[in-house]
PQR file with spaces between the fields and no chain letter, atoms N, CA, C, O and H, PARSE charges and radii, in Angstrom:
ATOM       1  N    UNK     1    -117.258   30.209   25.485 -0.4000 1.5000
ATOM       2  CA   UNK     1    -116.606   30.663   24.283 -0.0000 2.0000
ATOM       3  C    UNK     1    -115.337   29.816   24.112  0.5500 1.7000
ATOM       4  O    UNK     1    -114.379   29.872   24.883 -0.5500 1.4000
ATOM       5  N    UNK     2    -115.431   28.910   22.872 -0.4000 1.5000
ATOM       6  CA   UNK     2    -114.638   28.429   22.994 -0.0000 2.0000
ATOM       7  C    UNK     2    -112.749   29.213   22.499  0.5500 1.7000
ATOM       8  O    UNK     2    -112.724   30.165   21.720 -0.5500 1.4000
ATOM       9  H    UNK     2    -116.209   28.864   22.246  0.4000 1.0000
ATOM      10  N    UNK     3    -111.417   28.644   23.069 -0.4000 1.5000
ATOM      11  CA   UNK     3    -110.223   29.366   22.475 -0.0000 2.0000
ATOM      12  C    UNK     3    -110.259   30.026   21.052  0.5500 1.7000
ATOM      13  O    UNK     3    -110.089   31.202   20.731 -0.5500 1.4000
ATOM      14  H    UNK     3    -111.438   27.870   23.702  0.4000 1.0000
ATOM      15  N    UNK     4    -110.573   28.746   20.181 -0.4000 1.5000
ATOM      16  CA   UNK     4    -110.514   29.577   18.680 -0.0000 2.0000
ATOM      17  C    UNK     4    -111.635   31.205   18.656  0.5500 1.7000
ATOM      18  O    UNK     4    -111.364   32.357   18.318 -0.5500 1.4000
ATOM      19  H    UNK     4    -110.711   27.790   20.442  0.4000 1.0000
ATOM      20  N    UNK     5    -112.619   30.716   19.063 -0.4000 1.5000
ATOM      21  CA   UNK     5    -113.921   32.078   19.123 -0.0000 2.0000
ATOM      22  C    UNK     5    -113.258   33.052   19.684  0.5500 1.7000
ATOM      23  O    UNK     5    -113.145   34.009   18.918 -0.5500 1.4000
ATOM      24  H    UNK     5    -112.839   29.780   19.338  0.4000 1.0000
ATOM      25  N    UNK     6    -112.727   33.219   20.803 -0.4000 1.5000
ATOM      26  CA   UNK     6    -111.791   34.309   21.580 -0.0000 2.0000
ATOM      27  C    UNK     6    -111.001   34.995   20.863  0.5500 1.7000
ATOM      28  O    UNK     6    -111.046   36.215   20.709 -0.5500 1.4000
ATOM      29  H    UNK     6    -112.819   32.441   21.426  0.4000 1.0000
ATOM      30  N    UNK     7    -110.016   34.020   20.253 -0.4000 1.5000
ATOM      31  CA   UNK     7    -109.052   34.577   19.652 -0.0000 2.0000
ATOM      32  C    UNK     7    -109.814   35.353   18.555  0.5500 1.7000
ATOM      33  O    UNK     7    -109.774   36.582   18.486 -0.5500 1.4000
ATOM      34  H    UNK     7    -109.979   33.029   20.378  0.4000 1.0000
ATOM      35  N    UNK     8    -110.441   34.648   17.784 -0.4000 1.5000
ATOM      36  CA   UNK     8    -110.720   35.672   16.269 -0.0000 2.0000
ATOM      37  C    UNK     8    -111.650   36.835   16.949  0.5500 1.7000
ATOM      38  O    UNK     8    -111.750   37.943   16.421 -0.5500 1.4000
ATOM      39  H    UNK     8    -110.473   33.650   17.840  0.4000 1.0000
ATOM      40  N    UNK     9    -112.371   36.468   18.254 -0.4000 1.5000
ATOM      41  CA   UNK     9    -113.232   37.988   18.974 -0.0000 2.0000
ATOM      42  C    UNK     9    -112.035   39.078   18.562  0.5500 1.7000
ATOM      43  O    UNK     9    -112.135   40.064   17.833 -0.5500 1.4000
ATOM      44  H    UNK     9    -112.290   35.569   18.684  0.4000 1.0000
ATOM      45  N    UNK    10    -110.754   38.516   19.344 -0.4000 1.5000
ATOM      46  CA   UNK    10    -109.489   39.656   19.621 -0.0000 2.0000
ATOM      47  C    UNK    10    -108.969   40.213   18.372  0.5500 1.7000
ATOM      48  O    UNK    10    -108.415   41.310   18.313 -0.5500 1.4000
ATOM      49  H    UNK    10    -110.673   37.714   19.936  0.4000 1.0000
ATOM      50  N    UNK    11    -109.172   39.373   17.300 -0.4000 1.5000
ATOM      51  CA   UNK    11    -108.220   40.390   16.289 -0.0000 2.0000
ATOM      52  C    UNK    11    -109.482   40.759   15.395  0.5500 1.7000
ATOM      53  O    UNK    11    -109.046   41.060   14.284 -0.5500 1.4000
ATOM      54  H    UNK    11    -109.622   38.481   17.349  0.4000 1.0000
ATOM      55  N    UNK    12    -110.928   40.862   15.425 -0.4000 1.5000
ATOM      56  CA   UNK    12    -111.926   41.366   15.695 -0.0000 2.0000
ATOM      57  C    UNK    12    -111.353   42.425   15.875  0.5500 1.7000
ATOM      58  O    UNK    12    -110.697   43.115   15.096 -0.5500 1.4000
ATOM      59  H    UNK    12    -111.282   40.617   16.327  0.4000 1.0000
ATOM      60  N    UNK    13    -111.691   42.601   17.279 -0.4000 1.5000
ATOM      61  CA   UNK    13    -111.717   44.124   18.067 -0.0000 2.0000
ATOM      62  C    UNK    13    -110.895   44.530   17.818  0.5500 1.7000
ATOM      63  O    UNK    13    -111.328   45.664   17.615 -0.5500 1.4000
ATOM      64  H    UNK    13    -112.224   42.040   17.913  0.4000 1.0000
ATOM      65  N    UNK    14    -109.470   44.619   17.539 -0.4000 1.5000
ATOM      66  CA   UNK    14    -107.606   44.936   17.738 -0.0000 2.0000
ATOM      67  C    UNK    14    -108.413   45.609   16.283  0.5500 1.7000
ATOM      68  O    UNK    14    -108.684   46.792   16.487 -0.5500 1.4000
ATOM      69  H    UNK    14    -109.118   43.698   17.704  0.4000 1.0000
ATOM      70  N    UNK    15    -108.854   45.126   14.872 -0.4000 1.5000
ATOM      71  CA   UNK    15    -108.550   45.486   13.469 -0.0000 2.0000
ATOM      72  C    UNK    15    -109.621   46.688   13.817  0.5500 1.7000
ATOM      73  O    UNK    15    -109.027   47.755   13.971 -0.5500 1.4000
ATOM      74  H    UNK    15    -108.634   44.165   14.706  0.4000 1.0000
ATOM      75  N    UNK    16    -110.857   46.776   13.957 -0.4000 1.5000
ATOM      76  CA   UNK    16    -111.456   47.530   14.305 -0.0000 2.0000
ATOM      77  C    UNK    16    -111.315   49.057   15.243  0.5500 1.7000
ATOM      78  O    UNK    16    -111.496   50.248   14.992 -0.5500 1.4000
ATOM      79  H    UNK    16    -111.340   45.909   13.831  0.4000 1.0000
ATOM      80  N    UNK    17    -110.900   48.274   16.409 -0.4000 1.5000
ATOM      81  CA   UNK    17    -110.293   49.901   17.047 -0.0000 2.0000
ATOM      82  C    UNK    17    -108.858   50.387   16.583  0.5500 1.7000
ATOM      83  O    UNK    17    -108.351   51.378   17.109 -0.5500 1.4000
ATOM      84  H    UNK    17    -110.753   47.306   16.613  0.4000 1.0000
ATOM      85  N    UNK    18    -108.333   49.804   15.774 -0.4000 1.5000
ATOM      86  CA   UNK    18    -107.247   50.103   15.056 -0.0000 2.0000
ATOM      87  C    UNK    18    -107.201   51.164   14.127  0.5500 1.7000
ATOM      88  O    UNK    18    -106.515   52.183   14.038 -0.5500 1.4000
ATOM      89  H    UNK    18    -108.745   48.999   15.347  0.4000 1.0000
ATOM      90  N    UNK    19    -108.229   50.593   13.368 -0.4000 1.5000
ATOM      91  CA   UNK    19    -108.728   51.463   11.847 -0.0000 2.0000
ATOM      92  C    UNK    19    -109.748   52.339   12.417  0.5500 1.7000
ATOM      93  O    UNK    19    -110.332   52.953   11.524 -0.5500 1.4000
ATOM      94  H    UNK    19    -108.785   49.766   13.440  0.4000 1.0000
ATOM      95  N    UNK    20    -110.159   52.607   13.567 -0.4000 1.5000
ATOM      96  CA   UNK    20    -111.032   53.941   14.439 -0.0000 2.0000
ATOM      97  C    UNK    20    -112.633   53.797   13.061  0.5500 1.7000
ATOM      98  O    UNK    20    -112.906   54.671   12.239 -0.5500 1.4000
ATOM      99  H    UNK    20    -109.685   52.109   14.292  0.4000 1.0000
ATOM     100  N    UNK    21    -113.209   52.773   13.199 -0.4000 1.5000
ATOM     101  CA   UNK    21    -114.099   52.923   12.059 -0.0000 2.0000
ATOM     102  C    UNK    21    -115.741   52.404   13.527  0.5500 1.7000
ATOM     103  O    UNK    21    -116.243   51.421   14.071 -0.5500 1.4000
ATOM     104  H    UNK    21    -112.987   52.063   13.868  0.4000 1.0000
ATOM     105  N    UNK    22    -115.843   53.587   13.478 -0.4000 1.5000
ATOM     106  CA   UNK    22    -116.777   53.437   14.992 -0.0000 2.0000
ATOM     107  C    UNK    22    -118.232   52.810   15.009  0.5500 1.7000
ATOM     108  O    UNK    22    -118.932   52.461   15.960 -0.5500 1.4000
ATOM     109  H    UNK    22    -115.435   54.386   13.036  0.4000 1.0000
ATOM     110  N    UNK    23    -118.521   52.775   13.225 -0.4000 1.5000
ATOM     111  CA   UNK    23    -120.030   52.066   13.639 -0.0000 2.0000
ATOM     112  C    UNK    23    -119.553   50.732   13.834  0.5500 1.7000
ATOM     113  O    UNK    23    -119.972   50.120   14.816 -0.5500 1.4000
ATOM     114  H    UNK    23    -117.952   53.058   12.453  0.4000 1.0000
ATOM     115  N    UNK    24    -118.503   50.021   12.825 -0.4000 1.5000
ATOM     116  CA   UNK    24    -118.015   48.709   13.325 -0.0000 2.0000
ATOM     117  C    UNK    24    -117.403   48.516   14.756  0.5500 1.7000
ATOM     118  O    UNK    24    -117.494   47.376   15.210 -0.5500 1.4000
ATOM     119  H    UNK    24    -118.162   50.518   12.027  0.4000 1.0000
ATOM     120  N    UNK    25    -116.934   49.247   15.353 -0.4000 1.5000
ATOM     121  CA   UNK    25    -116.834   49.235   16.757 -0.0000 2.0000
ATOM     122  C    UNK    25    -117.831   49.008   17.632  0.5500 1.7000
ATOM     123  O    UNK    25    -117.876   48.058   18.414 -0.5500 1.4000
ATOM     124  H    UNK    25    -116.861   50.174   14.984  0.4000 1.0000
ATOM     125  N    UNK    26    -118.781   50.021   17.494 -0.4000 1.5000
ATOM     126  CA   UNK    26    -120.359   49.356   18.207 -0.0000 2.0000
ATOM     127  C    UNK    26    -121.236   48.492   17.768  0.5500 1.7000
ATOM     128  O    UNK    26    -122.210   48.076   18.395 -0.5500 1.4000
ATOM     129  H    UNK    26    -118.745   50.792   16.859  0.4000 1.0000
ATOM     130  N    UNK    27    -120.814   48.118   16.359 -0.4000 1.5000
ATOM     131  CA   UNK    27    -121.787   46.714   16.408 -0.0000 2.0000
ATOM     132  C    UNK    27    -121.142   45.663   16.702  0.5500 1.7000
ATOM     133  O    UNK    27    -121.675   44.560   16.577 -0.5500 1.4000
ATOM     134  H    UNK    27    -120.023   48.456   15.849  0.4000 1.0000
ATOM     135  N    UNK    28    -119.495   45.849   17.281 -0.4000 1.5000
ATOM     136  CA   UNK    28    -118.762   44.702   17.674 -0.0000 2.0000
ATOM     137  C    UNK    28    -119.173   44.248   18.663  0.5500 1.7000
ATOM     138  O    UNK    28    -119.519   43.069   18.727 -0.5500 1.4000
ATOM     139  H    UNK    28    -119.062   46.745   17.382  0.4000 1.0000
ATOM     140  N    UNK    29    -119.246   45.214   19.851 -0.4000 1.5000
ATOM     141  CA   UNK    29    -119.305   45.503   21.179 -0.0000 2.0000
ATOM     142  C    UNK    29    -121.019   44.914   21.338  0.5500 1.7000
ATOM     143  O    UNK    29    -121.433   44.013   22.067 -0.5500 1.4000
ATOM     144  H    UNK    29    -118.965   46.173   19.800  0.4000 1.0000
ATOM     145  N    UNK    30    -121.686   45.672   20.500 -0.4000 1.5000
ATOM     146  CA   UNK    30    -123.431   45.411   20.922 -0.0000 2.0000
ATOM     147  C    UNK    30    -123.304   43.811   20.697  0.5500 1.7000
ATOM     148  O    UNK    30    -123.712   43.116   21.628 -0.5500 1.4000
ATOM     149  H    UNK    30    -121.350   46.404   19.907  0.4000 1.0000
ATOM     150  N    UNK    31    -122.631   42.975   19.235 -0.4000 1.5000
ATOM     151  CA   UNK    31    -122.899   41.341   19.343 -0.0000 2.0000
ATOM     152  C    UNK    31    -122.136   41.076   20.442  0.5500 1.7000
ATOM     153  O    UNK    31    -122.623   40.197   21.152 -0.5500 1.4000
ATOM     154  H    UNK    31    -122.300   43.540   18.480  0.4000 1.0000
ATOM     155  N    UNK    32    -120.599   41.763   21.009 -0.4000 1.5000
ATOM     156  CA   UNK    32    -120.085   41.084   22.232 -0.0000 2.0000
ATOM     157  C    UNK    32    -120.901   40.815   23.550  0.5500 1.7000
ATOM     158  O    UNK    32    -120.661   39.934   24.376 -0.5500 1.4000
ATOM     159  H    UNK    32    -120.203   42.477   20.432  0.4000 1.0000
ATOM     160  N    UNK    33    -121.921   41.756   23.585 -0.4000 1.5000
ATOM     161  CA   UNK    33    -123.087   41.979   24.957 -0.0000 2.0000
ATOM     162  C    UNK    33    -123.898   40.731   24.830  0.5500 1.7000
ATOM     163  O    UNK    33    -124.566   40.165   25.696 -0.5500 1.4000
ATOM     164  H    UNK    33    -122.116   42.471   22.915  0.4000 1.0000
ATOM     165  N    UNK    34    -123.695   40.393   23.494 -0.4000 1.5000
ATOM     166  CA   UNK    34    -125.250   39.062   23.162 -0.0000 2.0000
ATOM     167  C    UNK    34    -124.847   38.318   23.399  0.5500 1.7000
ATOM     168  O    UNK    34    -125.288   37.458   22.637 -0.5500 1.4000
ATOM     169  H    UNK    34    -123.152   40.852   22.791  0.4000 1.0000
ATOM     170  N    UNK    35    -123.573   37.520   24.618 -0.4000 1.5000
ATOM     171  CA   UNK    35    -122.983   36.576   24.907 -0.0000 2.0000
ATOM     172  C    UNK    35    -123.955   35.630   25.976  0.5500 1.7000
ATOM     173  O    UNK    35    -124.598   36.153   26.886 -0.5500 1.4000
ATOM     174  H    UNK    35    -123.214   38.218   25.237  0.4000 1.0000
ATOM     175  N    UNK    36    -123.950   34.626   25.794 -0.4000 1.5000
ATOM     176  CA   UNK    36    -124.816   33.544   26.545 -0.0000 2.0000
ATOM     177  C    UNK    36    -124.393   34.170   28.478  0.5500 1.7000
ATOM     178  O    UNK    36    -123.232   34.322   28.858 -0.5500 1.4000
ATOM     179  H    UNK    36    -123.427   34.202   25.055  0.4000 1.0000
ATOM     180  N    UNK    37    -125.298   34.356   29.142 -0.4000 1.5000
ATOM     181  CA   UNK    37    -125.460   34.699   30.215 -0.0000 2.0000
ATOM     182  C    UNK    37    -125.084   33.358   31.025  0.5500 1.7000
ATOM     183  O    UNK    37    -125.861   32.501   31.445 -0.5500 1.4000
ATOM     184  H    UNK    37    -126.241   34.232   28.833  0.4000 1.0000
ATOM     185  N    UNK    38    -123.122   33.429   31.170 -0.4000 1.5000
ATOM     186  CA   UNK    38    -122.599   32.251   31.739 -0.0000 2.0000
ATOM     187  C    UNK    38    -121.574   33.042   31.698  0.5500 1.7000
ATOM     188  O    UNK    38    -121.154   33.829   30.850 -0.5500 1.4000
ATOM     189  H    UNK    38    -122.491   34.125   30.828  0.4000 1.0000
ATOM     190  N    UNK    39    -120.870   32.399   33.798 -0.4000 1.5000
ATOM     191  CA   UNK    39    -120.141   33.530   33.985 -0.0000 2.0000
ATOM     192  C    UNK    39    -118.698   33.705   33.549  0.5500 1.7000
ATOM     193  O    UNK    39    -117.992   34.597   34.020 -0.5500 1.4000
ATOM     194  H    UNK    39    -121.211   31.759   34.487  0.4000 1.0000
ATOM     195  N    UNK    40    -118.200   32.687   32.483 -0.4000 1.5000
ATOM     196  CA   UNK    40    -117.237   32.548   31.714 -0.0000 2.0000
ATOM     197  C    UNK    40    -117.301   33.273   30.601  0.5500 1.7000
ATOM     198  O    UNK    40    -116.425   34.071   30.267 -0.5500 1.4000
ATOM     199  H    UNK    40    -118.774   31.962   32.100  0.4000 1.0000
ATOM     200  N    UNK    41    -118.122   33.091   30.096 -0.4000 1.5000
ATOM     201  CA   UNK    41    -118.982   33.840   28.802 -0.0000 2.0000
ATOM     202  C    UNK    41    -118.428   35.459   29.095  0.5500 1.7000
ATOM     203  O    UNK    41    -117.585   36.177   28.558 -0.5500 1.4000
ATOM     204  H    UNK    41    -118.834   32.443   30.367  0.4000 1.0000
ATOM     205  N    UNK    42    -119.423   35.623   30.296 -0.4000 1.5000
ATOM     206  CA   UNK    42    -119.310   36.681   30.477 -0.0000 2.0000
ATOM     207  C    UNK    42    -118.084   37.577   30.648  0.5500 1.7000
ATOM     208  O    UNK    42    -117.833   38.649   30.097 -0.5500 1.4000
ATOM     209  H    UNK    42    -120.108   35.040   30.732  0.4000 1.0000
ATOM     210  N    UNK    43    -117.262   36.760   31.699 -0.4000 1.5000
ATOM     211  CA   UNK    43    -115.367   37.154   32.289 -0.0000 2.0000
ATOM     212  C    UNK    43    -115.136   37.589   30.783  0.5500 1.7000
ATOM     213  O    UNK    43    -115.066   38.789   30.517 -0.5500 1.4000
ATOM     214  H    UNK    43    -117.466   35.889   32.147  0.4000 1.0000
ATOM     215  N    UNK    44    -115.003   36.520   29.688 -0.4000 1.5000
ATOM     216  CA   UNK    44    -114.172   36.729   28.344 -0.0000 2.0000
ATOM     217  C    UNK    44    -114.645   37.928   27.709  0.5500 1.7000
ATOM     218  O    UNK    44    -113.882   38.775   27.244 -0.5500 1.4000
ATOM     219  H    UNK    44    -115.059   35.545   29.904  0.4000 1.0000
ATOM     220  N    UNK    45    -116.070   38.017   27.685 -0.4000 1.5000
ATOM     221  CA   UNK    45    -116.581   39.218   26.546 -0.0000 2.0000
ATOM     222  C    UNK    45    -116.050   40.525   27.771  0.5500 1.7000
ATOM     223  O    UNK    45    -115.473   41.480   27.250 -0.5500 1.4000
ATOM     224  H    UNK    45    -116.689   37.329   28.063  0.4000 1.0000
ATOM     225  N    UNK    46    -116.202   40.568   29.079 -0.4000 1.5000
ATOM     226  CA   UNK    46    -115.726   41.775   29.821 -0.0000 2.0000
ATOM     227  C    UNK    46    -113.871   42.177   29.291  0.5500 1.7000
ATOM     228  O    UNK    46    -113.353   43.217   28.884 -0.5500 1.4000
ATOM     229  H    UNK    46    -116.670   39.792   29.501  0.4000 1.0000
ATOM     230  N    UNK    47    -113.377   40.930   29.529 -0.4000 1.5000
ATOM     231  CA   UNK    47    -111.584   40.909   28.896 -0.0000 2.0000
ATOM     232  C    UNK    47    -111.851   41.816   27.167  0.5500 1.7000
ATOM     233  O    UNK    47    -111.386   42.881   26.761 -0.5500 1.4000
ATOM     234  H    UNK    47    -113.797   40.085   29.859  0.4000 1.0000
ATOM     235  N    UNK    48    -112.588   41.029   26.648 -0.4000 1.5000
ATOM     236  CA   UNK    48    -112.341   41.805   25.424 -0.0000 2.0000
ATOM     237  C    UNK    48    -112.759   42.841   25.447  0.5500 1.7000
ATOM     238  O    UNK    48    -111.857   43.527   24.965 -0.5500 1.4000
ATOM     239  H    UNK    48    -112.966   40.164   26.978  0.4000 1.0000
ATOM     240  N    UNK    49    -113.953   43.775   25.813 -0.4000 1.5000
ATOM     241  CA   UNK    49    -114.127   45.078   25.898 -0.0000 2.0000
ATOM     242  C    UNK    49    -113.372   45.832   26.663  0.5500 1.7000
ATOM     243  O    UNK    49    -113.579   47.045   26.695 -0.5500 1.4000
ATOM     244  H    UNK    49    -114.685   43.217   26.205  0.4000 1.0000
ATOM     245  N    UNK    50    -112.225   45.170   27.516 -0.4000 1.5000
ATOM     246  CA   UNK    50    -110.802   45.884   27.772 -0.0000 2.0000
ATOM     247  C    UNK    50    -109.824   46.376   27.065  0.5500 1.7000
ATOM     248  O    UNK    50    -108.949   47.234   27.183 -0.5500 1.4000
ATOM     249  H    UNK    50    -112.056   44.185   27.490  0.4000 1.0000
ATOM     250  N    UNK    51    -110.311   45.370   26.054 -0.4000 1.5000
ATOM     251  CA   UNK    51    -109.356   45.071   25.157 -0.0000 2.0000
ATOM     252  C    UNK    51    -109.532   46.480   24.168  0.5500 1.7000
ATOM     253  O    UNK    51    -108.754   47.433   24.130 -0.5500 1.4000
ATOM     254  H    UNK    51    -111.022   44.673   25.959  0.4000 1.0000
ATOM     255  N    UNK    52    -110.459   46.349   23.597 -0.4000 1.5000
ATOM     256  CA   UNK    52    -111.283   47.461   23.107 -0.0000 2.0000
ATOM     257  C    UNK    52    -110.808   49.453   23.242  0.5500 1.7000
ATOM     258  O    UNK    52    -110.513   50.337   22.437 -0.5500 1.4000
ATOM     259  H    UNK    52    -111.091   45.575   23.628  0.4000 1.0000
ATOM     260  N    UNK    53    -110.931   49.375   24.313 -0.4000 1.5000
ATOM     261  CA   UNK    53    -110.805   50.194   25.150 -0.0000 2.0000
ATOM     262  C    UNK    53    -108.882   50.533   25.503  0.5500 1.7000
ATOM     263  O    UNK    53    -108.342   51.615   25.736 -0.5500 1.4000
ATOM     264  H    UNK    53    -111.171   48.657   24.966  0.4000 1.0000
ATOM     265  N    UNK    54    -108.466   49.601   25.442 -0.4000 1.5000
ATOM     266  CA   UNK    54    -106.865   49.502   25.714 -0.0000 2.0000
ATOM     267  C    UNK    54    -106.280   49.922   24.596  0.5500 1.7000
ATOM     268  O    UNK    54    -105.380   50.760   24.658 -0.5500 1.4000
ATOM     269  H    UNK    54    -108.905   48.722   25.252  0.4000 1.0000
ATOM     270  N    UNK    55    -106.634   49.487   23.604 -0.4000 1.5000
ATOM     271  CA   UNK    55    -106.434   49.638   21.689 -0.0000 2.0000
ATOM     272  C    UNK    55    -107.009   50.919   21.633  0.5500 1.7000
ATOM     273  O    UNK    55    -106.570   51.327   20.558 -0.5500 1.4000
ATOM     274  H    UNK    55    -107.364   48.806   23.554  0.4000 1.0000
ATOM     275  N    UNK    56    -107.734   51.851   22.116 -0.4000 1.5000
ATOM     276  CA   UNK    56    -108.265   52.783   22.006 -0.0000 2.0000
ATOM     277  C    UNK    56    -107.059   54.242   22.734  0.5500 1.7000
ATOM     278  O    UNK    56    -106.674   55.291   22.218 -0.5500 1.4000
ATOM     279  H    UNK    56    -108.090   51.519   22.989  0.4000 1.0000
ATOM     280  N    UNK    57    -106.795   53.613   24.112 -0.4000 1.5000
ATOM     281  CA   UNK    57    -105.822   54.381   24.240 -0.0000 2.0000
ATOM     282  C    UNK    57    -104.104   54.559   23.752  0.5500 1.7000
ATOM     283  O    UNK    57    -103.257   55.423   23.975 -0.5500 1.4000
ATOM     284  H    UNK    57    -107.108   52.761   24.531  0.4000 1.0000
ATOM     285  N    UNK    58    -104.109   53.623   23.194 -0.4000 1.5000
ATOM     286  CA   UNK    58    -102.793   53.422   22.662 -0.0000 2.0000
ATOM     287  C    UNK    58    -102.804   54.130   21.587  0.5500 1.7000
ATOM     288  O    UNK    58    -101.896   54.957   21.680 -0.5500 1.4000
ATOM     289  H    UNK    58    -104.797   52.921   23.012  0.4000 1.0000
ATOM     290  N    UNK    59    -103.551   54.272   20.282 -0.4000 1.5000
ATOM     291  CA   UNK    59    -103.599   54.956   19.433 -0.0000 2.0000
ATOM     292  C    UNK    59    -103.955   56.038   19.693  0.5500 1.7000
ATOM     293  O    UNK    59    -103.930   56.809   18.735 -0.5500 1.4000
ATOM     294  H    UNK    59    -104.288   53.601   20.206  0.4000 1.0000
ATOM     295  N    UNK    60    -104.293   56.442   20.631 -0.4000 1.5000
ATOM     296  CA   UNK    60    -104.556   57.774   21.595 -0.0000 2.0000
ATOM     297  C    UNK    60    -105.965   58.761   21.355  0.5500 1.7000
ATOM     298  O    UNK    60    -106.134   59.961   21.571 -0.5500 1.4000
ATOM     299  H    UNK    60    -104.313   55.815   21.410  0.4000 1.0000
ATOM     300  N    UNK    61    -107.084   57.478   20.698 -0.4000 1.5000
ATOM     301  CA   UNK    61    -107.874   58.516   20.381 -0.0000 2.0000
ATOM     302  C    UNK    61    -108.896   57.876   21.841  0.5500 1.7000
ATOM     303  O    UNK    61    -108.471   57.172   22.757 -0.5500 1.4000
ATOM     304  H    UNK    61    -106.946   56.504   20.522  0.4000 1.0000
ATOM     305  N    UNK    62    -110.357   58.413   21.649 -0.4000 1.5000
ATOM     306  CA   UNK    62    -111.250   58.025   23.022 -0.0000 2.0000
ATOM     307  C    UNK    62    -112.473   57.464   21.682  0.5500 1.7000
ATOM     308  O    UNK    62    -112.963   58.185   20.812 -0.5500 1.4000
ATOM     309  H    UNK    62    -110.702   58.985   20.905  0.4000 1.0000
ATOM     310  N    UNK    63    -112.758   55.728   21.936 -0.4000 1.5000
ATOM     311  CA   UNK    63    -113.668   55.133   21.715 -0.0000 2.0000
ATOM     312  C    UNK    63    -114.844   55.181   22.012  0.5500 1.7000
ATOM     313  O    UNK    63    -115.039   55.460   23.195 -0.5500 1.4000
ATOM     314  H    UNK    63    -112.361   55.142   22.643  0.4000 1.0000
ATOM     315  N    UNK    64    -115.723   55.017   21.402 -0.4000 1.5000
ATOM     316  CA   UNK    64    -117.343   54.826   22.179 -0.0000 2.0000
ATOM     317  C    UNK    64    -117.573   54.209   23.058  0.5500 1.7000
ATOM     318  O    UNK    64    -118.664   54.621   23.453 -0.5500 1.4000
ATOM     319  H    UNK    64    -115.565   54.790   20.441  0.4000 1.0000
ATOM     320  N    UNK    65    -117.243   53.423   23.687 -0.4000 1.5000
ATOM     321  CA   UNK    65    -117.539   52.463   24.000 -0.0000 2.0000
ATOM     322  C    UNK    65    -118.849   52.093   25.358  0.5500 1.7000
ATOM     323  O    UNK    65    -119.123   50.930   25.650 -0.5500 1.4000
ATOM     324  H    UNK    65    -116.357   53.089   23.366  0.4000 1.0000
């Protein structure tokens, strides 16, 4: 994944679990899973579903995830 792809993943996910709009949340997460099976690939899409999840508790509600 290259830097630019990452970054727009992140404000992706950040606008999404932000605005608590949950089917766009899981179809974020389900294309984040469809990441090329490489273990970089993989590290980044795991970071962002932290991410996900982190944005979730801050606004204090509990995500699907």
């Amino acid at each position: 994944m290259t830097a630019a792809n990452y970054a727009a993943w992140q404000e992706r996910l950040k606008t999404v679990s932000r605005h608590h709009v949950g089917l766009s949340i899981h179809q974020s997460l389900h294309s984040l899973c469809r990441t090329p099976p490489f273990a970089e690939s993989q590290r980044q899409a795991f970071e962002l579903g932290r991410l996900v999840q982190a944005e979730g508790s801050e606004a204090g509600a509990a995500l699907p995830v």
